[in-house]
C-alpha positions as a Markdown table, in Angstrom:
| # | Residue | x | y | z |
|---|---|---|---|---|
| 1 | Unk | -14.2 | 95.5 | 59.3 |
| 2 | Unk | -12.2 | 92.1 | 58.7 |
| 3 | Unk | -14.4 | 88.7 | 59.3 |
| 4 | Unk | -12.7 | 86.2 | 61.0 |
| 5 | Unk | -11.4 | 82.7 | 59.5 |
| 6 | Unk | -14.3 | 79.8 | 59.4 |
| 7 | Unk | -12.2 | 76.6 | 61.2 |
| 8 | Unk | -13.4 | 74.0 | 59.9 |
| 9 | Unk | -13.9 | 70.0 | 62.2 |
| 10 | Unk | -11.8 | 67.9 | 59.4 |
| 11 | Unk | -8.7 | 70.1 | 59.2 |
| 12 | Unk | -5.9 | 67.9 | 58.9 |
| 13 | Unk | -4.2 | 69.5 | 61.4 |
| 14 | Unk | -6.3 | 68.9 | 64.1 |
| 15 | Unk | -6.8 | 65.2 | 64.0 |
| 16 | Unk | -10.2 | 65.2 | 64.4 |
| 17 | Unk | -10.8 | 64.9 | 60.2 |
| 18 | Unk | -11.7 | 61.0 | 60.2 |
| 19 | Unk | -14.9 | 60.1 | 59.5 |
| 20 | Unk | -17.1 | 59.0 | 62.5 |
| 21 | Unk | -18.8 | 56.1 | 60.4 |
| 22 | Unk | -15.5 | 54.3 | 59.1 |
| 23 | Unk | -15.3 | 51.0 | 60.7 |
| 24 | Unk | -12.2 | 49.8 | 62.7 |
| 25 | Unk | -10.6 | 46.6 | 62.1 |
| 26 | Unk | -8.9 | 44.2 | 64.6 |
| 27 | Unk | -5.4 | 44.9 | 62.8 |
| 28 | Unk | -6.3 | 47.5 | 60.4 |
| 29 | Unk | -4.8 | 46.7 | 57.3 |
| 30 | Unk | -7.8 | 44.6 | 56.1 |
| 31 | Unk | -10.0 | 47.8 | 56.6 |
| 32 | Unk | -8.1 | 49.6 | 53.7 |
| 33 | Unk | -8.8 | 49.9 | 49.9 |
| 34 | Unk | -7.1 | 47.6 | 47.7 |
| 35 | Unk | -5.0 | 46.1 | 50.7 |
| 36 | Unk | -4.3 | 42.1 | 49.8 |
| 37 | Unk | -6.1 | 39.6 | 52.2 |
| 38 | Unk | -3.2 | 37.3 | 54.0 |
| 39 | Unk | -2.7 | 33.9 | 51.7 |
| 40 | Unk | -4.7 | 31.0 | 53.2 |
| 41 | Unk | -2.3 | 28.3 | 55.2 |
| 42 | Unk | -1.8 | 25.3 | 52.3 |
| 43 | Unk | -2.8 | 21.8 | 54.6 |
| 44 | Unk | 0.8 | 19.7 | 54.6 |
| 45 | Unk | 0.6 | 16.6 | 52.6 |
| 46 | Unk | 1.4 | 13.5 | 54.0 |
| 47 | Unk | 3.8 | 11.4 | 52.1 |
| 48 | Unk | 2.6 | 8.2 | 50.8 |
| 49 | Unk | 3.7 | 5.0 | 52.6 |
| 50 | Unk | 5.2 | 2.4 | 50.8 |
| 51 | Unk | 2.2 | -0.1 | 50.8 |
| 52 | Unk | 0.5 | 2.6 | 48.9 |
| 53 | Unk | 3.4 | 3.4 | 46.5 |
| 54 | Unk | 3.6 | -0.5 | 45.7 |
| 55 | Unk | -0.3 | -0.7 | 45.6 |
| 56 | Unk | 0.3 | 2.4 | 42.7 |
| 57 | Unk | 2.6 | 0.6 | 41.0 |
| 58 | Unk | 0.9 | -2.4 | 40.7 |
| 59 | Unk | -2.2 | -0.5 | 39.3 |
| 60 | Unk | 0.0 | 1.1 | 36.9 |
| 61 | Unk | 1.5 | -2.3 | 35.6 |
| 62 | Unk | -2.0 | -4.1 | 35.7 |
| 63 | Unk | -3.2 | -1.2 | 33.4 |
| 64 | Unk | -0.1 | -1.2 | 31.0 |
| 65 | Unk | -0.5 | -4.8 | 30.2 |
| 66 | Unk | -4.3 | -4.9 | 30.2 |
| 67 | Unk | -3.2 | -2.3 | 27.2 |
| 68 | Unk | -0.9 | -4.2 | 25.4 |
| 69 | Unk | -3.0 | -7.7 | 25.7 |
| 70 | Unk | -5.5 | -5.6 | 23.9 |
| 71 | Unk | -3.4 | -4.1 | 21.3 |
| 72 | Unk | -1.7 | -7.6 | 20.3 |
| 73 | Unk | -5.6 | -8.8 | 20.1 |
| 74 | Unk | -6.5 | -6.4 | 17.8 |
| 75 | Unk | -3.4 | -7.1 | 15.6 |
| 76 | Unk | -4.2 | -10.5 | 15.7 |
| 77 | Unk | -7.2 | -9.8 | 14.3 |
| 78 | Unk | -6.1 | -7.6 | 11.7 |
| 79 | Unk | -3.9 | -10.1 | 10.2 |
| 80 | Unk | -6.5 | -13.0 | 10.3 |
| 81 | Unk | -8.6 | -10.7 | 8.3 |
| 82 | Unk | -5.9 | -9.2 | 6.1 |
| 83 | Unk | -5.3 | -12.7 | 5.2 |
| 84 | Unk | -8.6 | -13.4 | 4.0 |
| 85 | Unk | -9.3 | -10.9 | 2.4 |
| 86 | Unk | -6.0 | -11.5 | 0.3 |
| 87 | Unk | -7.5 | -15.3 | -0.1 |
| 88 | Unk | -10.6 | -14.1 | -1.2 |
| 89 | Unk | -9.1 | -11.4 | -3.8 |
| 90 | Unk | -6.7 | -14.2 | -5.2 |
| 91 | Unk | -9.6 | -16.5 | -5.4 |
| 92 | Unk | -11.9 | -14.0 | -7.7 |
| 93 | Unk | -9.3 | -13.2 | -9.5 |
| 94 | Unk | -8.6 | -16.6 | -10.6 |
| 95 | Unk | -12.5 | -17.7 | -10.8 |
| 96 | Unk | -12.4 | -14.7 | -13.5 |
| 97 | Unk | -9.9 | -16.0 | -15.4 |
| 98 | Unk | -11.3 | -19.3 | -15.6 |
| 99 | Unk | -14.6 | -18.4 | -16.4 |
| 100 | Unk | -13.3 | -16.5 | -19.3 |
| 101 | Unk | -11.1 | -19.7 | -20.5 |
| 102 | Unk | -14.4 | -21.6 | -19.9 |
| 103 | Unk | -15.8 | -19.5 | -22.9 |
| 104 | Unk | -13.3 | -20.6 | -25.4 |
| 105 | Unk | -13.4 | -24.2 | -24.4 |
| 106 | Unk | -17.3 | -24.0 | -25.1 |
| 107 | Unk | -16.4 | -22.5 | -28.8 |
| 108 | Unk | -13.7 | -25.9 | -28.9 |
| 109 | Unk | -16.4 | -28.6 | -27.9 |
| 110 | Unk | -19.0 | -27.1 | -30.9 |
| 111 | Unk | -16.7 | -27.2 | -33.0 |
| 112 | Unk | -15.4 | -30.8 | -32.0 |
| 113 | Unk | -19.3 | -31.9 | -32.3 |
| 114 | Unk | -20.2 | -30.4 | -35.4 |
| 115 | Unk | -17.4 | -32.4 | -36.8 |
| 116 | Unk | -18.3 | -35.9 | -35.2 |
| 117 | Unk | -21.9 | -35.3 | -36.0 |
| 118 | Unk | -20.9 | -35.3 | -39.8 |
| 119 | Unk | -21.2 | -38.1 | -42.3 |
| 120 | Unk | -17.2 | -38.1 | -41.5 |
| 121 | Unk | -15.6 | -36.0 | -43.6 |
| 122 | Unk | -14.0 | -32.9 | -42.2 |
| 123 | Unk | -14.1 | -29.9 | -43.8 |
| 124 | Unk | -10.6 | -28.5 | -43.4 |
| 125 | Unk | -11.2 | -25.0 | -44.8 |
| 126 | Unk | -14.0 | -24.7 | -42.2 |
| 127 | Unk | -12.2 | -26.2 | -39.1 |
| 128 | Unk | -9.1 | -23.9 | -39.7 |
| 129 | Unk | -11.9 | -21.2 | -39.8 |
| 130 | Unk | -13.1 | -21.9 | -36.7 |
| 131 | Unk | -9.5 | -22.5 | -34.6 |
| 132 | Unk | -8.6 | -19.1 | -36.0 |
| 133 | Unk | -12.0 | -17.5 | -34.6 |
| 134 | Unk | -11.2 | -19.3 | -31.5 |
| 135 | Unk | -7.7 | -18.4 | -31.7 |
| 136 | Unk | -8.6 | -14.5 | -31.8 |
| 137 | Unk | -11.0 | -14.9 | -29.0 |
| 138 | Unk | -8.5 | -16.4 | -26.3 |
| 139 | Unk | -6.4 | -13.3 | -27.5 |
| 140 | Unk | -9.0 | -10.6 | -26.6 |
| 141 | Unk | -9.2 | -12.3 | -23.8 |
| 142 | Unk | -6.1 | -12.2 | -22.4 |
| 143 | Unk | -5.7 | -8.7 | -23.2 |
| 144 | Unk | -8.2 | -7.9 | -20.9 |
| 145 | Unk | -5.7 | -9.0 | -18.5 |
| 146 | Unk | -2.9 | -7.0 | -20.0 |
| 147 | Unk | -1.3 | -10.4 | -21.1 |
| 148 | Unk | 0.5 | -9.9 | -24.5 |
| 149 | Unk | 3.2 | -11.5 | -26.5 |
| 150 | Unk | 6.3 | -9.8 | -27.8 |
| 151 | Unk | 8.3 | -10.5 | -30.9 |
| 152 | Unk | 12.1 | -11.5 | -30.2 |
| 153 | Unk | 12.9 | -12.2 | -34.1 |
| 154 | Unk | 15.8 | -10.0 | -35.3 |
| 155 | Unk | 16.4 | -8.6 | -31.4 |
| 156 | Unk | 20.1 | -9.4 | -29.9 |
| 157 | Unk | 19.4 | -11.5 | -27.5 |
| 158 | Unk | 18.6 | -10.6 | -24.3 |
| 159 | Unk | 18.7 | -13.3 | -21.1 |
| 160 | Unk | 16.6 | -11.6 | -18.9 |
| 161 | Unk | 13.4 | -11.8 | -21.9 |
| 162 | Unk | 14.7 | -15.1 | -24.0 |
| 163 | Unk | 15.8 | -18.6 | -23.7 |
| 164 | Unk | 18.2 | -19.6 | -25.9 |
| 165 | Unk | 17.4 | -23.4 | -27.1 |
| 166 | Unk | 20.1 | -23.5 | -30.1 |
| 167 | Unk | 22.5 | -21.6 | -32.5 |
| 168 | Unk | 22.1 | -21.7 | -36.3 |
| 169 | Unk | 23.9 | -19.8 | -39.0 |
| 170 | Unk | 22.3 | -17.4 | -40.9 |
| 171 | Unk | 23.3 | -14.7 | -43.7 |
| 172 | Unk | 20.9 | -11.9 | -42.7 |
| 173 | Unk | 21.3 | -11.9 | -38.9 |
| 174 | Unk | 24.0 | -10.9 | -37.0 |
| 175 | Unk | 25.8 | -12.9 | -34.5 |
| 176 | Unk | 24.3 | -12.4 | -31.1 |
| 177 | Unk | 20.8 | -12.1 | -32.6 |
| 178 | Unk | 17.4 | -13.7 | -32.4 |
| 179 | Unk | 17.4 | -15.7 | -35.8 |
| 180 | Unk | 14.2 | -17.8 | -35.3 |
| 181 | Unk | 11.4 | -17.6 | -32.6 |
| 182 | Unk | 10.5 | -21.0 | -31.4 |
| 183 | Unk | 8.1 | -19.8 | -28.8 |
| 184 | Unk | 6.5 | -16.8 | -27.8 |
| 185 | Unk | 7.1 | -14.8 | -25.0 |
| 186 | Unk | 4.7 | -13.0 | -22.9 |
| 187 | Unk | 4.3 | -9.9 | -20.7 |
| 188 | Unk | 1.6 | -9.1 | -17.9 |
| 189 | Unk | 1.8 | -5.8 | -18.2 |
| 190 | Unk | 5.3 | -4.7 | -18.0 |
| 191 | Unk | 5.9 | -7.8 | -16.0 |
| 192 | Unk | 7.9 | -10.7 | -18.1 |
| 193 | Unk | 5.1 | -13.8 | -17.2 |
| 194 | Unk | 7.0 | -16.2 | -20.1 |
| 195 | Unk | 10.4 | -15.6 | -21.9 |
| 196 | Unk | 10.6 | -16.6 | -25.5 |
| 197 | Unk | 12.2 | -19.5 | -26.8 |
| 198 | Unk | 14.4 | -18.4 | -29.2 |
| 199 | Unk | 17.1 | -19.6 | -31.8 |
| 200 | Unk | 20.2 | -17.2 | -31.5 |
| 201 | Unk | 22.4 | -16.6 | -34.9 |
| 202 | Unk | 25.9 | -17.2 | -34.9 |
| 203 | Unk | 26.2 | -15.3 | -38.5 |
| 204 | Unk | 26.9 | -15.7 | -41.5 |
| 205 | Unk | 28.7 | -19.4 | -42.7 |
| 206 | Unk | 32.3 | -19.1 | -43.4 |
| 207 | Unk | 33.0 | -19.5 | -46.3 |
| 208 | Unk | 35.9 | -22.2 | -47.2 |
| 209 | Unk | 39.0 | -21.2 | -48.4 |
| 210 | Unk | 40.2 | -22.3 | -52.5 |
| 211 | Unk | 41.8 | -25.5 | -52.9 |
| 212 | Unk | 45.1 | -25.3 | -54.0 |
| 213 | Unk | 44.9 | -28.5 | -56.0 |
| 214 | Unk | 45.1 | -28.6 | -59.5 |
């Protein structure tokens, strides 16, 4: 003998399936899973009035030249102190330079005494001696400083290193040439600090033609 079908309360078809403890919203949709809350209302925002634009403004301007008052101050400053600090540079280097010209002056003045302190005769062996040791040491010195001369005898001539003074014949030298060196040029490194005073050669002497007499 056949049982009959169990019917069971939350068939679907019957309607009566919901579940007595699910709680009922006002509208709903808020009730279900994963349904999106309504957006919030944004407040409307007024719109400024024109004492409040102009009161903006002037904040804005107040601040942007507050700014630049500051920056020109501090520029000011920098160049008050870039410019003594290039004082104070030039000034050591030049209290260097004369300290070490003071030297060779000292090494001058002994010698200058130990002659006048003599029963008057001068030893010219020994004074020669002593300008060339001075000589040499006023040399080492300015080679600390990269200052050195150049030799221009022999060289064409060159107007941006030499200054001609004269022209002079001469049998060895061609024209255009540095025949004799008057003065010394110098460089500072590869600066030119003095150009060299120089003779420049016009060549070799003509030679004069035969007389045709006799």
């Amino acid at each position: 003998m056949k049982r009959p079908k169990n019917v069971t309360t939350n068939d679907s078809s019957n309607g009566t399936g919901a579940r007595a403890d699910a709680p009922v919203g006002g509208d709903g949709a808020a009730d279900v899973p994963g349904a999106e809350a309504p957006a919030a209302v944004a407040p409307e925002l007024t719109e400024a009035t024109p004492e409040e634009r102009l009161a903006a403004l002037a904040a804005e301007r107040d601040e942007a030249r507050d700014r630049m008052l500051r920056i020109a101050a501090d520029f000011e400053n920098f160049k008050k102190r870039s410019r003594k600090e290039q004082t104070d540079a030039v000034a050591e280097a030049r209290e260097r330079v004369l300290k070490e010209m003071l030297e060779v002056v000292d090494y001058l003045e002994r010698a200058v005494g130990m002659q006048a302190g003599g029963n008057g005769a001068v030893d010219g062996a020994a004074v020669l001696k002593g300008v060339d040791l001075v000589l040499r040491l006023l040399k080492q010195k300015l080679e600390r400083y990269e200052v050195r001369a150049f030799d221009s005898a022999g060289q064409p001539f060159d107007p941006r290193v030499h200054e001609a003074i004269s022209r002079m014949e001469h049998p060895e030298i061609p024209a255009g040439s540095v025949a004799a060196e008057l003065q010394k040029g110098y460089r500072v490194g590869e600066r030119l600090l003095r150009p060299a005073m120089v003779s420049v050669s016009s060549g070799a002497a003509k030679a004069e033609p035969p007389s045709s007499e006799g």
